[in-house]
C-alpha positions as CSV (number, residue, x, y, z in Angstrom):
1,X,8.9,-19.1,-78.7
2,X,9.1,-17.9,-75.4
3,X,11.0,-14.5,-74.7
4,X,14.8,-14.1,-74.0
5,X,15.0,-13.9,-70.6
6,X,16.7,-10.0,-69.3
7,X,19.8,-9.9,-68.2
8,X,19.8,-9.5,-64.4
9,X,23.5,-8.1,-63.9
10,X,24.4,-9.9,-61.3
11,X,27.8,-9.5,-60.0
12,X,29.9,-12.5,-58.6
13,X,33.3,-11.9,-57.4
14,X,34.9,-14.6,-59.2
15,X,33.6,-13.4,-62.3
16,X,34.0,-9.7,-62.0
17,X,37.2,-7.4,-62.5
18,X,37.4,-3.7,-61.1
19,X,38.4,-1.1,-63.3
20,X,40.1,2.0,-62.0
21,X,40.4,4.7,-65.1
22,X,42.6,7.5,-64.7
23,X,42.4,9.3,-61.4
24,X,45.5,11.1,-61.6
25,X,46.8,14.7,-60.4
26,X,46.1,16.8,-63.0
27,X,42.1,15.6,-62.9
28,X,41.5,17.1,-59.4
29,X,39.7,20.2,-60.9
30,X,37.1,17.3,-61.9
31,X,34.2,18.4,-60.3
32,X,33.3,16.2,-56.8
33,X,37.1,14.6,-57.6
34,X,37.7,13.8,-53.9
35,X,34.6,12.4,-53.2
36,X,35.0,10.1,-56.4
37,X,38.3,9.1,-55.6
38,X,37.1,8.3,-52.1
39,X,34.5,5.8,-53.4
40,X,36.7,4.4,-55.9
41,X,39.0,3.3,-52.8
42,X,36.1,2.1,-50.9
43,X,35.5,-0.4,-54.0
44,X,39.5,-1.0,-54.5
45,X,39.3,-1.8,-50.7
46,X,36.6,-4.2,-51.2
47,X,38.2,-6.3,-54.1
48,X,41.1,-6.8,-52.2
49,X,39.2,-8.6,-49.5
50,X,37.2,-10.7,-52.1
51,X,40.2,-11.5,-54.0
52,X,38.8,-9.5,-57.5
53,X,41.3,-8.6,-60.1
54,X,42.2,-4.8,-60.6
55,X,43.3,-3.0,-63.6
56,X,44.6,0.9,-63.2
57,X,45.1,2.8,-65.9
58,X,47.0,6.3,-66.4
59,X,45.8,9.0,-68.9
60,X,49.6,10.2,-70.5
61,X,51.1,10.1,-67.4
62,X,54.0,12.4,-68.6
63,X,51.9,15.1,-68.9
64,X,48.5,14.5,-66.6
65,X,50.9,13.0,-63.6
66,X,50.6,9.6,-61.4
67,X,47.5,8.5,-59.9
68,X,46.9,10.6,-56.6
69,X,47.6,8.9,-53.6
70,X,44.1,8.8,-52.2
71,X,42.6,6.2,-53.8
72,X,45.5,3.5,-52.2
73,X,46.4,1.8,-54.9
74,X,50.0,1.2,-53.9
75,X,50.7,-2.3,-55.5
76,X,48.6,-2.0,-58.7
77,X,50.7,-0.9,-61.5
78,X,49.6,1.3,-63.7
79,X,49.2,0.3,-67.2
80,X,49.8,4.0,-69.4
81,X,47.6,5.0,-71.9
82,X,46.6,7.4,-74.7
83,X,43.5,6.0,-76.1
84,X,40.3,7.4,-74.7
85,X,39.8,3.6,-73.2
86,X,41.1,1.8,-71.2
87,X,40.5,-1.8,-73.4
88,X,43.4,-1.8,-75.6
89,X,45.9,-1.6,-72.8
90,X,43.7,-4.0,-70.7
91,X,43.5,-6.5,-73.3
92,X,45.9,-9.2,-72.0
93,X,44.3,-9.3,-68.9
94,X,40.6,-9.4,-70.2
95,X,41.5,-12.3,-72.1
96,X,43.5,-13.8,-69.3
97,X,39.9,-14.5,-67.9
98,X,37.8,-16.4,-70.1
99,X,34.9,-17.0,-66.9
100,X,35.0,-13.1,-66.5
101,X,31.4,-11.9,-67.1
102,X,30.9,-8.3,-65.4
103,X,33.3,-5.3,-65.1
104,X,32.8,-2.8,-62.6
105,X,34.4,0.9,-64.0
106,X,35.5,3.7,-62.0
107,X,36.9,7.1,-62.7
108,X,37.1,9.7,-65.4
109,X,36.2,11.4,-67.5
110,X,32.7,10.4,-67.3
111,X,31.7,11.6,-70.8
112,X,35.1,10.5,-72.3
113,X,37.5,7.4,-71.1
114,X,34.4,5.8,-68.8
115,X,32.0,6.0,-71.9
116,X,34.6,4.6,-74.2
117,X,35.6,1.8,-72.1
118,X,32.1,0.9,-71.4
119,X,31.6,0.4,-75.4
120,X,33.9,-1.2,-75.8
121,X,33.5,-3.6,-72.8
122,X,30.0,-4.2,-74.0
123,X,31.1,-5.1,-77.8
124,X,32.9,-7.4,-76.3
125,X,29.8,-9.1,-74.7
126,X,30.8,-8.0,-71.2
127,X,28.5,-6.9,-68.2
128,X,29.7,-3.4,-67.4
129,X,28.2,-2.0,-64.3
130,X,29.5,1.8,-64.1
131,X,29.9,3.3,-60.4
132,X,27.8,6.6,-60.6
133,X,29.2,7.8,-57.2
134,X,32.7,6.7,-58.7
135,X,32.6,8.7,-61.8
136,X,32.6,12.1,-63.2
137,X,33.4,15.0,-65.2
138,X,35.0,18.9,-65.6
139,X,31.1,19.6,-66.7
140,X,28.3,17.6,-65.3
141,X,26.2,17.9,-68.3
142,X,28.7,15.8,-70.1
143,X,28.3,13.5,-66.7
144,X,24.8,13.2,-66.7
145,X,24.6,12.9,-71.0
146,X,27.3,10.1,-70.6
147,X,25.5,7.9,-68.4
148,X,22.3,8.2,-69.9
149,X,24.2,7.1,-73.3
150,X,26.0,4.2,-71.4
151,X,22.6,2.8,-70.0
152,X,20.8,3.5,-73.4
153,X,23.7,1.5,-74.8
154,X,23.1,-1.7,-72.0
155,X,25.4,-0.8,-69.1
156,X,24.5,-0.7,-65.5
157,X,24.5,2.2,-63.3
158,X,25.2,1.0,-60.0
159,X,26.2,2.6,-56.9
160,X,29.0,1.5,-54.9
161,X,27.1,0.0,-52.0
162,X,24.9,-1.6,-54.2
163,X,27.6,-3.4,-56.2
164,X,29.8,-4.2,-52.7
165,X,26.7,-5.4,-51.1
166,X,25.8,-8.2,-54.4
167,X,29.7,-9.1,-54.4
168,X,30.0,-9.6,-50.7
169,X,26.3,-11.7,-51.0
170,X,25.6,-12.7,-47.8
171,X,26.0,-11.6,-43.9
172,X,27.3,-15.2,-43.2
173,X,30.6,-14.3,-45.7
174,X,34.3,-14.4,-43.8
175,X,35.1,-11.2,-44.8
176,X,31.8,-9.4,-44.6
177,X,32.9,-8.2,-40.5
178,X,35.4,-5.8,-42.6
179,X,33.3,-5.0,-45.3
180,X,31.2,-3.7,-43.2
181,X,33.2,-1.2,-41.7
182,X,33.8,0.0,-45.0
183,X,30.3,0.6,-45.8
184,X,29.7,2.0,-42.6
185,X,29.6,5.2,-43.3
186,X,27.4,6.1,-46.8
187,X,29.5,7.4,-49.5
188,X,30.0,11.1,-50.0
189,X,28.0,13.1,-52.0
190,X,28.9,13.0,-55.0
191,X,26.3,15.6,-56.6
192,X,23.8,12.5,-57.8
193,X,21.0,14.2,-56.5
194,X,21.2,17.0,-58.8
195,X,21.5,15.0,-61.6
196,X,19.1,12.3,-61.1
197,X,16.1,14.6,-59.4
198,X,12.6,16.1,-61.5
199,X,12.6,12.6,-63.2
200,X,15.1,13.6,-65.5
201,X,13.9,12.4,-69.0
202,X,17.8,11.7,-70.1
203,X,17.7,9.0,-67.2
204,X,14.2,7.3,-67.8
């Protein structure tokens, strides 16, 4: 019997949602939290233009405040939360989709709502490709721990330019002119380096 063939994780826009987890005021002590939520509206930007669904979410907004105004997400509605994922609340509109196959997650906390979410994506038989330069944490041990225990688990790590250039596809795409100038500049730094450098044994 010949193998199962590995899944690729290739990302098509009409079978991919974006999910944009709790990037709100009272996170901005997360370390690197501008540069995340600056790559997080970079992808937002990007689904917009290839017509992919969106799905914000709001950590107890009572107490941790709205989502900051950087990441442009004027439009979405926030869907509130308590649970340490952002499923339950996103429920209806996962099974809105029945040809949805990949979900691409941004935001924080790395260790706690992104990891959650991504479980619970995957028990659901979901691709989840998690933005590393969109994501992370108060500590970045918990960062780096987290997405060594997504991939271990069978998520992607993806970077954002990675994952916008495998949605876009193809030079020849009508909106790939404005995508460009999105990508144009490469995203901030995000501290990857650090975490990713000496072959880290968590990451092999």
């Amino acid at each position: 019997m010949a193998a199962a063939k590995p899944s690729l994780g290739r990302v098509l826009p009409g079978s991919s949602i974006l999910f944009l987890c709790d990037m709100q005021e009272k996170f901005r002590h997360v370390a690197y939290f501008p540069q995340i939520v600056s790559v997080a509206a970079r992808m937002l930007k990007v689904a917009r233009l290839l017509e992919v669904p969106t799905v914000l979410t709001e950590q107890y907004p009572q107490g941790l405040g709205p989502t900051v105004p950087e990441l442009g997400a004027a439009g979405l509605q926030p869907l509130p939360k308590t649970c340490f994922s952002m499923v339950p609340v996103a429920r209806q509109e996962l099974d809105a989709r029945p040809q949805l196959r990949s979900v691409l997650l941004c935001g924080i906390e790395t260790q706690a709502c992104i990891l959650n979410t991504t479980l619970d994506l995957l028990d659901r038989g979901l691709q989840v490709h998690v933005v590393v330069d969109a994501c992370s944490s108060r500590s970045q041990v918990d960062r780096l721990v987290a997405l060594a225990r997504m991939r271990q688990s069978g998520a992607f790590l993806s970077t954002s330019e990675g994952l916008i250039l495998q949605l876009v596809g193809d030079s020849a795409h009508p909106q790939f002119k404005e995508i460009q100038k999105i990508i144009k500049e490469p995203a901030p730094d995000s501290g990857l380096l650090g975490l990713f450098q000496g072959q880290n044994p968590l990451l092999r």
